[in-house]
N, C-alpha and C positions, 0 to 999 in steps of 0.2 A: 504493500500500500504506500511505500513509501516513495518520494518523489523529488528528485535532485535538482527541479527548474524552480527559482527563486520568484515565478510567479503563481507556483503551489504550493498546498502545504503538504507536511511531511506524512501526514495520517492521511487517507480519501477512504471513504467508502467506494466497493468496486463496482465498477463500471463505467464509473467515473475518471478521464484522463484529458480532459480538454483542458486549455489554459485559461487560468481564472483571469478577469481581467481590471483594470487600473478604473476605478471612475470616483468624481468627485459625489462628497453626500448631498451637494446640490442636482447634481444629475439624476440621482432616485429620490429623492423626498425636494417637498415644499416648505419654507419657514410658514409657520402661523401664529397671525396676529389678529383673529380674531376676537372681539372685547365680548365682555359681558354684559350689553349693554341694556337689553333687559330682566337683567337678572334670572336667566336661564335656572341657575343653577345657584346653589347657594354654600355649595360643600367644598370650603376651603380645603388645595393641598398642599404636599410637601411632598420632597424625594427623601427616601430612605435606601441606603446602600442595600442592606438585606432585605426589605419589604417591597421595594420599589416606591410609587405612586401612591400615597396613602392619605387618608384623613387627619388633619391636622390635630382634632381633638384627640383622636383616638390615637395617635404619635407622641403627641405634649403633653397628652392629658390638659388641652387647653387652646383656646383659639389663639394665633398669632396674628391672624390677618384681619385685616381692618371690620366694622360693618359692613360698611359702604364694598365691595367686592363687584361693582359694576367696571369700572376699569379693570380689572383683571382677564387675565386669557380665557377664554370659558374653549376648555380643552377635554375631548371624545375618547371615547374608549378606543385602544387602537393606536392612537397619537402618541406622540413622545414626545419629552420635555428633556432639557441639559442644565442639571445644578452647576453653577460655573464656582462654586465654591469648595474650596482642597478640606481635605478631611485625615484623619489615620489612615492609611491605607489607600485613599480616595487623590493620588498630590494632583492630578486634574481635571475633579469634579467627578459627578454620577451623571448618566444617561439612562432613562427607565421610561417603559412602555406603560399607557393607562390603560391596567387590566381588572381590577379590582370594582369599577363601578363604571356604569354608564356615562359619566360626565364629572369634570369639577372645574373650579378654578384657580390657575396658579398666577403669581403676582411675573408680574411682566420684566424680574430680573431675572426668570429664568427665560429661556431660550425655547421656544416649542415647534416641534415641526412632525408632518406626515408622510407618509407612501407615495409618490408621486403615480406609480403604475403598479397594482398589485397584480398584476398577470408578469410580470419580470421582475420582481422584488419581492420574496416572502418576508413576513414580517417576522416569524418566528426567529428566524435567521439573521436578520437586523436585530432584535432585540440582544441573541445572544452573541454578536460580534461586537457590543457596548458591552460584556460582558467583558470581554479580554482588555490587554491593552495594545491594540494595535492601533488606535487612533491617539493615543497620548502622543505621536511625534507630532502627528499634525499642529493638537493644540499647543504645543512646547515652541513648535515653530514659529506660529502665529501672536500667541500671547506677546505683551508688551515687554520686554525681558524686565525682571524683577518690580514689575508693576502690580500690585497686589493691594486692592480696598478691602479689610477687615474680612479677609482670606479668601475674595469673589477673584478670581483668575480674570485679566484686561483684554478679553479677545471679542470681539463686534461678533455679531451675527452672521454676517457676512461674510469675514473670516473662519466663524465656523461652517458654515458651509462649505467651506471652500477645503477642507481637510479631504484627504488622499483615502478612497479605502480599498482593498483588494476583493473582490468576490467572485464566486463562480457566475460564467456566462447563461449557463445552463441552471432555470429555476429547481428543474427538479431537483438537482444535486442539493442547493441551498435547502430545498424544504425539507430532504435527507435529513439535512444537520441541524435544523430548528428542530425536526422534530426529536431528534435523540437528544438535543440538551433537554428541550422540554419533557422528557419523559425522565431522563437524570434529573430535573429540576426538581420533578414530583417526587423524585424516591428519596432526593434528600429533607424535602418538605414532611414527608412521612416521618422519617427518623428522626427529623427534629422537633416532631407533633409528639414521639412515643418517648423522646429525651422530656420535656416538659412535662409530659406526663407523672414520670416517677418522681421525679424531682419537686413536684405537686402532690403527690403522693408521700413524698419524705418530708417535707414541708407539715402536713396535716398530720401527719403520723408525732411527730415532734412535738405537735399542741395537743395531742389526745394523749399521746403514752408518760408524759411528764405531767404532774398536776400541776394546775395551775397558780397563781398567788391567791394565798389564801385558803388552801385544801391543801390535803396529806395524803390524796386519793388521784391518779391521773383516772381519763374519764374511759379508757382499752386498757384493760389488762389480759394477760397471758390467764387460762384458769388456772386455777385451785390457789391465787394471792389475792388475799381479803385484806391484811393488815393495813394498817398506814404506813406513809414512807417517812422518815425517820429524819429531823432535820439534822446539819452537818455542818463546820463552817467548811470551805474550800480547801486550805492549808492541812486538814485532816487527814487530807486523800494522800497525802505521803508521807516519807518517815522523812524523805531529802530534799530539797528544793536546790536547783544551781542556776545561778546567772548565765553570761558570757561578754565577748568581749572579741575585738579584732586585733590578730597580730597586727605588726607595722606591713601596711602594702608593700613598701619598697625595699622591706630585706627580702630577698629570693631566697635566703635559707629555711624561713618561716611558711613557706609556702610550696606546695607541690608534691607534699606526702603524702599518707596512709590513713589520714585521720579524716574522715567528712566533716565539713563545716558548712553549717548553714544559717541563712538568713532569708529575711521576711518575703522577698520576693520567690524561694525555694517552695514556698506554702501554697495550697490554692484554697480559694474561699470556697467554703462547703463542703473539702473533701480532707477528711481527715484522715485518711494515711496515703502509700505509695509518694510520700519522699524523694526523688532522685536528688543528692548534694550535687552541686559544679564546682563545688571547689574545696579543696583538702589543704590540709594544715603538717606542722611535721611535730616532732616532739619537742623540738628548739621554738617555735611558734607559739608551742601549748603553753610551756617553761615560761616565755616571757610576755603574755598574754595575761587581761583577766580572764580569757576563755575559758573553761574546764570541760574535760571528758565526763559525760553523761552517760549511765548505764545503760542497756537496750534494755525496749520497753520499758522506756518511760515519755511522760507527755511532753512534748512542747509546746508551750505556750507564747505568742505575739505579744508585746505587752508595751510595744511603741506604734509605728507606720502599719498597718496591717490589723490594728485590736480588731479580734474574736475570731481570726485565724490561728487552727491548731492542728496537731498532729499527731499519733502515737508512731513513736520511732522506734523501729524493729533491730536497731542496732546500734553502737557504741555513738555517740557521735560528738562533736562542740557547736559551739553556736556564736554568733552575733549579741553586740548587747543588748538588742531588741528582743529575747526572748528569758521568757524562766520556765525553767523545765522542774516537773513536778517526775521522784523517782521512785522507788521500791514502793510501791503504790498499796493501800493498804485495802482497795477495792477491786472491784474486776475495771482490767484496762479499756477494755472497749466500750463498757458502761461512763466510766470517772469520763471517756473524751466528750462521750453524748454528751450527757448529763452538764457538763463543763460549756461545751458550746452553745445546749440549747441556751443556758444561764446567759451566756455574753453576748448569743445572737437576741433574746429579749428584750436584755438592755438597749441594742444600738439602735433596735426598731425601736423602742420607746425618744429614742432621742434623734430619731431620722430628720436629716439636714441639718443637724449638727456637726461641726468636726471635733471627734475624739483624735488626738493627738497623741492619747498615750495613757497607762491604766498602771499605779506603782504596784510594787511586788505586796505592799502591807491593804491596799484597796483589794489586789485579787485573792489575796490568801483568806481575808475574813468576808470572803461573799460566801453567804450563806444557802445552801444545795439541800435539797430530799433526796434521800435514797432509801432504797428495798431493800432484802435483807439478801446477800449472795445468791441465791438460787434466782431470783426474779433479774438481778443485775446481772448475770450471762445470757439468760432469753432476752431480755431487750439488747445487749451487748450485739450478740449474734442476728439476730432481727434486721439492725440496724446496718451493722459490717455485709450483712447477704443484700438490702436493701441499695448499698453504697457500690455496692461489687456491679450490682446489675445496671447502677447508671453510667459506672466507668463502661462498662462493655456498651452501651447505650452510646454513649461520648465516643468510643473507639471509630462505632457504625459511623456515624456521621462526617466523623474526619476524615475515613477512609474514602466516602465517598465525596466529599468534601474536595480532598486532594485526586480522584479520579477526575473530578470537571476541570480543575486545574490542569491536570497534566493536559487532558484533552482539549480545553481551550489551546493553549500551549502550541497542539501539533497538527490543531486542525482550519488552523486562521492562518492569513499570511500579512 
C-alpha cells in the first residue's frame, strides 16, 4: 500500500493508485458570511478540540456570547468554522464541522466556510484532513510572523483560503477514508463513553461505600457488616511517617542510580497506584539529601502542588519534598489509600475554585477518618483496587486506539 510519489500518501486503501492532487481550500469550499439577521437561530457556539462544534452553555457551563447574536454567523449543519486561536496542542487553531445540531451561531472572529461541490469533495474527508496537521504550513506561512492578539493567530480570511491542500482526485477514494476515520471516530467515542462510565461508577461508589459527615454507617455495604465504623485520626494509620527532599540537581554523582525518586508530577489524579519513577537517586544523593528511603508498601502522600494526589508504592523508594509518606501501616493498605483520598478528594470539592497550595504534615496527620474493622477494610480494599484495574485497562482501550488514528492520520494524508 505503500507509495514512494511525494504527491501520495504512504498508507492507500487498494485500488487506489492515481495521483492525488495540489488544490487551494478556496477551490473546494466557499467562505461564509452569512448574518443572523433574523435571529434564525439563537444557540450560541464554540469550537472545542475534542467535541468539535458545541453549545456554549453546555461547554462553559454558561453563555459567552452577547444577547443580541443577530450579527453573528448563523452557520448549518454541515458547515465548518476555523478557531484562529492556538491552544495546548492546538499552536494553529481548530477546524470543526457542524454536526451536532441543525444550526447555531458563531461570533464572526471565527472564520466559517462550506462545500463548494459535494459531488467532488466529500465532507467526511474534509472534516478529517483538519484533523491532521497538514494544513498548519499553510497557516504558519500566511500568518503575520509573531503577530499574535490574546492568542487569535493574524491570518485574513483570504489568506486562509488560500492555504495548499493535497487530496485525492478520485471522490471515491476520499469517501474510502472519511468513512474509516469516521467509523474509528465512533469506536473511540465508544471507549470513551465506557471510560466515563466506570469512572462514574467509582465516583458514586466512593459516596455510598464511605459514610458520610455525620454517620458511622456508609449507605452499600458488603453483607454480614452491621457495626459502625470506628473514628481514627489520620497519623494513626502508621507507626512511621517520612518527609523528602531533592538532592542538588547539578552534582551528577547524586543522580542516576538504583534508588526511585519521585515527585508530584510522577502521580496521576484519581489513580492510586502503578507508579512508574523517571528519575533515581544514588546512595551519595540519599546521604546528602533530606530525602529518605521509604519502605515498600507504604502511602505517599502530595502534600504541596498536586494536594489529594496519592499513591500506595509497591517498592522501596525517596521522594520530593512535596510528599509525606505514611509506613508500616497499621491498617489494610488499599483501604488506608481509599479511605485517605476519599477524605482529601471531599475537602477540595468543598473548596472548588479555590487554590490549595499546600496541606502541613501536623493539618494531615490529625484529619480525622472512619474505619471498619479488618475484614470489611480488605473487601472495600479489593473492591476498589479491581474497580481501578478495570479503568486503567478502560484508559489503555482508548489510547490504543487513540494512537491508531494518529499513526493513520500520519500515513494517510499528504
Amino acid at each position: 500500500m505503500a507509495n514512494a510519489k511525494s504527491t501520495t500518501p504512504a498508507l492507500r486503501f487498494r485500488g487506489f493508485d492515481d495521483e492525488w492532487k495540489k488544490s487551494k481550500l478556496g477551490d473546494l469550499t466557499a467562505r461564509i458570511v452569512r448574518k443572523n439577521i433574523n435571529n434564525e437561530s439563537k444557540l450560541p457556539l464554540t469550537i472545542s478540540a475534542q467535541y468539535g462544534l458545541v453549545d456554549q452553555i453546555t461547554y462553559f457551563n454558561n453563555r459567552v456570547a452577547s444577547r443580541d447574536v443577530s450579527g453573528y454567523y448563523l452557520v448549518f449543519n454541515g458547515e465548518f468554522a476555523y478557531n484562529k486561536s492556538s491552544s495546548d496542542g492546538f499552536p494553529f487553531g481548530t477546524i470543526k464541522r457542524l454536526d451536532l445540531y441543525e444550526k447555531g451561531v458563531l461570533s464572526t472572529l471565527y472564520i466559517v466556510f462550506g462545500i463548494l461541490n459535494v459531488m467532488q469533495t466529500d465532507s467526511d474527508y474534509l472534516t478529517t484532513f483538519f484533523d491532521t496537521d497538514k494544513w498548519h504550513k499553510g497557516i504558519a506561512e500566511r500568518a503575520a510572523e509573531g503577530a499574535r492578539n490574546h492568542g487569535l493567530l493574524n491570518i485574513s480570511a483570504d489568506d486562509f483560503m488560500d492555504i495548499d491542500l493535497v487530496h485525492p482526485s478520485n471522490k471515491a477514494e476520499q469517501t474510502r477514508i472519511g468513512k474509516f476515520f469516521q467509523n474509528l471516530d465512533s469506536l473511540i467515542a465508544l471507549q470513551r463513553r465506557k471510560l466515563v462510565k466506570l469512572q462514574n461508577v467509582k465516583k458514586a461508589m466512593l459516596q455510598k461505600m464511605f459514610p458520610t459527615r455525620g454517620s458511622t454507617t456508609p449507605q452499600i455495604r458488603f453483607a454480614g457488616f452491621t457495626e459502625p465504623w470506628q473514628e481514627q485520626k489520620l497519623g494513626d494509620l502508621a507507626a512511621q511517617t517520612y518527609g523528602g527532599g531533592t538532592p542538588a540537581t547539578a552534582n551528577e554523582k547524586y543522580w542516576g542510580g538504583d534508588i526511585p525518586w519521585i515527585q508530584s508530577s510522577d502521580l496521576t489524579e484519581n489513580k492510586l497506584s502503578g507508579v512508574v519513577p523517571r528519575k533515581y537517586v544514588t546512595n551519595a544523593g540519599l546521604r546528602a539529601s533530606a530525602t529518605r528511603l521509604v519502605p515498600k508498601n507504604s502511602i505517599a502522600i502530595i502534600t504541596r502542588v498536586g494536594v489529594g494526589k496519592l499513591a500506595i508504592m509497591p517498592f522501596a523508594y525517596t521522594t520530593s519534598q512535596d510528599f509525606l509518606s505514611l509506613s508500616n501501616l497499621k491498617a489494610n493498605a488499599q483501604f488506608s489509600a481509599y479511605v485517605i483520598y476519599n477524605r482529601l478528594q471531599s475537602e477540595l470539592h468543598a473548596v472548588q475554585g479555590t487554590s490549595i497550595k499546600g496541606i502541613t504534615k501536623e493539618e494531615l496527620l490529625a484529619k480525622e477518618l472512619l474505619l471498619p474493622d479488618e475484614k470489611e477494610q480488605i473487601k472495600i480494599g479489593i473492591y476498589f483496587k479491581q474497580l481501578d484495574t478495570r479503568i486503567s485497562l478502560q484508559q489503555l482501550k482508548l489510547e490504543k486506539l487513540q494512537n491508531v488514528k494518529k499513526a493513520c492520520l500520519a500515513a494517510m494524508f499528504v
